[in-house]
N, C-alpha and C positions, 0 to 999 in steps of 0.2 A: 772272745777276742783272740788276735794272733799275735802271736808272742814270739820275740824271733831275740836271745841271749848272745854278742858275739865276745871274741876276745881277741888280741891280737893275730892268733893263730889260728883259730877254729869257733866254729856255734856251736857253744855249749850248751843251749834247748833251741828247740825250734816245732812248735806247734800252738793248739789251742788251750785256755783257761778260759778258768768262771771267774778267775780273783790271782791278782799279785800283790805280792808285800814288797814294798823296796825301803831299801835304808837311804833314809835321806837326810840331808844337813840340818833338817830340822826336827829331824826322828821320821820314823818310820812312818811312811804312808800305805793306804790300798787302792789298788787300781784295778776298777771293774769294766764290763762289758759298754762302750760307746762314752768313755769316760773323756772329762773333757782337754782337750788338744794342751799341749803342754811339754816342755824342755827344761828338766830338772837334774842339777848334780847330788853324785849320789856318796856316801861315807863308805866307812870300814861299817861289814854286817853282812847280812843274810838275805838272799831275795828268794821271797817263800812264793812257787808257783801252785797255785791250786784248779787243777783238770780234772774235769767230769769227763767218768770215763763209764760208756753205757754198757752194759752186758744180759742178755737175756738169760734167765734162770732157767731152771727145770721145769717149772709150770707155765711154761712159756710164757710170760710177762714179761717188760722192761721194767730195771730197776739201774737207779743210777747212784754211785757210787764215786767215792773223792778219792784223788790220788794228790801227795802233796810232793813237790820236787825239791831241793835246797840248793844252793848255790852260795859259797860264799864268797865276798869281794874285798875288796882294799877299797877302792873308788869305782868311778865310771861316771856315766850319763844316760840317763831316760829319754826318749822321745814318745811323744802319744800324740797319731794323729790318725782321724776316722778309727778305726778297731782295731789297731793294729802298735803296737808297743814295742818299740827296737833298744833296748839296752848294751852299750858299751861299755865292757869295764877291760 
């Protein structure tokens, strides 16, 4: 999915994930790939990004490996609609 982080100022992430963690007023949710449509306020916490990030090896195969980003907020708000996840805080 595309994941676009802003903040008053500036976009603090801006690409792709397999998986977000956002904090939200009812505790923490995950938000996957084609997840369904939705506008949710978010608490004080951590929004945990996690991107598959491909790299070919020495035996030349493809092997795919996790990178996890952290962000942390006071509040904000989620949006999910079609693949694409825009977070304001």
């Amino acid at each position: 999915m595309r994941v676009t982080i802003l903040n008053a100022k500036k976009t603090l992430y801006e690409g792709n994930a397999k998986e977000v963690i956002l904090p939200g007023e009812d505790g923490e949710f995950s938000v996957l790939d084609f997840h369904q449509t939705f506008l949710y306020s978010l608490t004080t916490g951590v929004i945990r990004i996690i991107a598959s990030i491909w790299e070919e090896e020495v035996s030349k195969t493809t092997s795919k490996k996790l990178s996890q980003v952290r962000i942390n907020i006071s509040k904000g708000i989620a949006k999910m609609v079609g693949n694409e996840l825009v977070v304001m805080v």
